[in-house]
C-alpha positions in Angstrom: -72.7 -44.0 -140.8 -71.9 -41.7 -138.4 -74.1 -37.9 -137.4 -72.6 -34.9 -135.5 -75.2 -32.9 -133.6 -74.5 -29.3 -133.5 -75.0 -28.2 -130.6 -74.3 -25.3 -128.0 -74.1 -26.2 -124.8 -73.9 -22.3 -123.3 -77.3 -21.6 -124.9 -80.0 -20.5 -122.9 -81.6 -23.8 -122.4 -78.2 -25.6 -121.8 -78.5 -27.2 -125.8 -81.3 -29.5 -125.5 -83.2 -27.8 -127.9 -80.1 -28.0 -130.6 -80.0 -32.0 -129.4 -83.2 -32.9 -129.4 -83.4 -31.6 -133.0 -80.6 -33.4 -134.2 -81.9 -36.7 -132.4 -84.8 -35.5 -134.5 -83.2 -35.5 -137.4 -81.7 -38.7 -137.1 -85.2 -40.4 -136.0 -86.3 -39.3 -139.6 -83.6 -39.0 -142.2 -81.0 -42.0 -141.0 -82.9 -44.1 -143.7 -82.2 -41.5 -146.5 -78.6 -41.8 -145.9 -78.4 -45.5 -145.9 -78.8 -45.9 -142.1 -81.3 -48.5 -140.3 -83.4 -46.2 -138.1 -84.1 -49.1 -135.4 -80.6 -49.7 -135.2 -79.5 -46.0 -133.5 -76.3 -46.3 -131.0 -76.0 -42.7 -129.4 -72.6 -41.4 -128.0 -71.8 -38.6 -126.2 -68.3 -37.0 -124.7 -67.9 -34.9 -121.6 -71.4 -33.3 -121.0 -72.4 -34.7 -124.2 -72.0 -38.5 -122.5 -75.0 -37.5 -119.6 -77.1 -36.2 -122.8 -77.0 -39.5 -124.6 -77.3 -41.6 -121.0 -80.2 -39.7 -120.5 -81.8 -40.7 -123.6 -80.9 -44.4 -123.2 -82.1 -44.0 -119.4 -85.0 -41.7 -119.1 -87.9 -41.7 -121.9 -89.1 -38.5 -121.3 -86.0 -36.8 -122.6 -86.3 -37.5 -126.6 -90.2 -37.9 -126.3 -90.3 -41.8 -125.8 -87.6 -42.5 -128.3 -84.8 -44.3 -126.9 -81.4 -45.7 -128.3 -80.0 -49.6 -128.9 -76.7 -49.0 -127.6 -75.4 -45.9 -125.5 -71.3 -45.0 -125.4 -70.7 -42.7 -122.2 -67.1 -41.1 -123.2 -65.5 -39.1 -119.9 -69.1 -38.3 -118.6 -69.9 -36.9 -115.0 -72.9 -39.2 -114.6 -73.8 -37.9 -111.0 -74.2 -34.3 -112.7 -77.1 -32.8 -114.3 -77.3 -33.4 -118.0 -79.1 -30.9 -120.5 -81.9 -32.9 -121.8 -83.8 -33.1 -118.8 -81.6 -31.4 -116.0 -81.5 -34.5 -114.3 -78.3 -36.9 -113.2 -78.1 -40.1 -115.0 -77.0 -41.9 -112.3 -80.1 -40.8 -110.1 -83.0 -42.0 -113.2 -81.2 -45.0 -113.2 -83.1 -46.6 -110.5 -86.4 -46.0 -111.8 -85.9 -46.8 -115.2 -84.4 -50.1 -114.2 -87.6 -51.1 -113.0 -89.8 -49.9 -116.1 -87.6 -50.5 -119.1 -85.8 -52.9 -120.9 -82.1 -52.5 -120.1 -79.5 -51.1 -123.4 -76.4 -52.0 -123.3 -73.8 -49.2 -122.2 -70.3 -49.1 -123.3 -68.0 -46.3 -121.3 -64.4 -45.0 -121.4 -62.5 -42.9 -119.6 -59.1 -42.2 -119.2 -57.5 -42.1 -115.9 -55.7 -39.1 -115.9 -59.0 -36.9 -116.5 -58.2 -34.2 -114.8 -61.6 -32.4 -115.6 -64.1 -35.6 -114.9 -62.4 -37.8 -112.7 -62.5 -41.6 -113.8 -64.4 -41.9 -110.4 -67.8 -41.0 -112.2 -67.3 -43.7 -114.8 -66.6 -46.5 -112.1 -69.5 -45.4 -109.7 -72.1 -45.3 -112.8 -70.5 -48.5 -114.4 -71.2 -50.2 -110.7 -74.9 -48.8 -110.8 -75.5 -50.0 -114.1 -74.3 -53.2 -113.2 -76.1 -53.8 -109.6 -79.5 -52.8 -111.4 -78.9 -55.2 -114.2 -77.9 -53.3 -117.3 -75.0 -54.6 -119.6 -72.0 -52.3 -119.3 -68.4 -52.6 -119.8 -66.1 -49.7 -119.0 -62.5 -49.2 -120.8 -60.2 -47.3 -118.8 -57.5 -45.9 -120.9 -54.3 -44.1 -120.4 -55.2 -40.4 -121.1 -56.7 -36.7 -119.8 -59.9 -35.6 -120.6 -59.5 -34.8 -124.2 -56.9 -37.6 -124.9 -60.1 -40.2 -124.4 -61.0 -38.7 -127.7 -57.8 -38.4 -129.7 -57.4 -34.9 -128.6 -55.1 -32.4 -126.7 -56.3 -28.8 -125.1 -54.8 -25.8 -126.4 -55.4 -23.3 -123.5 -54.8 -20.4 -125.7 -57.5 -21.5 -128.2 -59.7 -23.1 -125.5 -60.0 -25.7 -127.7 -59.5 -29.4 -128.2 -57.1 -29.9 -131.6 -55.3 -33.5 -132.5 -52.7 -35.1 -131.3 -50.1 -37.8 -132.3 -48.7 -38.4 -128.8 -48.6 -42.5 -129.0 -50.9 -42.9 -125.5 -53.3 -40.4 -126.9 -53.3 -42.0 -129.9 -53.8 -45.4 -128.4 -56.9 -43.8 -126.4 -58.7 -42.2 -129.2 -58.4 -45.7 -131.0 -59.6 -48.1 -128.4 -62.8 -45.0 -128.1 -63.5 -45.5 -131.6 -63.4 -49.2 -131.6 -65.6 -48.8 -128.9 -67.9 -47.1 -130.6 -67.9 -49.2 -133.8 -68.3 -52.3 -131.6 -71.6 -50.5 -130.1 -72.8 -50.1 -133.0 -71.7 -53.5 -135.1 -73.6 -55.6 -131.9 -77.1 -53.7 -132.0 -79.4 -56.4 -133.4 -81.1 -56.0 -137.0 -84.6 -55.6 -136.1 -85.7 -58.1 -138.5 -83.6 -61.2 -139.5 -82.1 -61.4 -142.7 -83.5 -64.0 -145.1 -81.6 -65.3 -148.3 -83.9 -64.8 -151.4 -84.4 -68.1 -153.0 -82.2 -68.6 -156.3 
């Protein structure tokens, strides 16, 4: 199960209202769609990727409420994020110290010519030296390839592509993001019923 927030990120407030609605949202209606509440992996592209690090790194941006897993897709982790107009990579340090690590999973492609793949590497090194489990997937692809995407300058917006690399990006992000998910633990084990 999969929710989109909708969100503006040229709103007065940067979005975090429209995102911390729609985290919300998810805290209290996952269940009615079939979803496991305590099992929540948050993802986030581009500026969207320093709004969900935030909320796997710093409580105070979704009110105590924090993810199980986190997927950082082409995010500038050393820029402020909306949800609490702090960089990721500087919280990091203090929430190492006071909260149980999540796991992170990251991609970036290394043509990005918008958020260079430098971000990723420096965050993935921070999360590692302060003990969090992180991987980071470094594809072939731009900015918007990462996500199965090209930019269309005359729209000014991302629409899909079939270019085979591109292709081959957006798939290893999505498996990326389905592995996230699949390796949360169930909160509770499962027990056969008795026959």
């Amino acid at each position: 199960m999969c929710f989109v927030p909708d969100w503006r990120p040229d709103a007065d407030d940067g979005g975090r209202s429209h995102l911390r609605a729609s985290a919300l949202f998810v805290q209290q209606n996952a269940g009615a769609f079939g979803g496991d509440t305590g099992r929540i992996a948050l993802a986030g592209w581009s500026l969207g990727a320093n709004a969900a690090m935030a909320a796997a790194i710093d409580p105070r941006a979704l009110d105590g409420w924090r993810p199980q897993a986190v997927v950082g897709i082409a995010g500038a982790y050393a820029r402020p994020q909306p949800l609490t107009g702090r960089a990721p990579i500087h919280e990091l340090a203090a929430a190492a110290e006071s909260l149980p690590a999540v796991p992170v999973r990251l991609i970036h492609g290394t043509a990005d010519p918008v958020v260079t793949v430098q971000e990723s590497r420096r965050f993935h090194t921070a999360l590692q030296h302060h003990g969090w489990p992180a991987s980071l997937d470094e594809p072939d692809a731009d900015h918007a390839g990462v996500i199965m995407t090209e930019y269309d300058p005359e729209s000014c917006r991302c629409r899909p592509s079939h270019t085979p690399h591109v292709v081959e990006a957006g798939t290893r992000t999505a498996r990326l993001l389905a592995d996230a998910a699949h390796r949360i633990p169930h909160a509770c084990p499962v027990v056969p019923e008795p026959y």
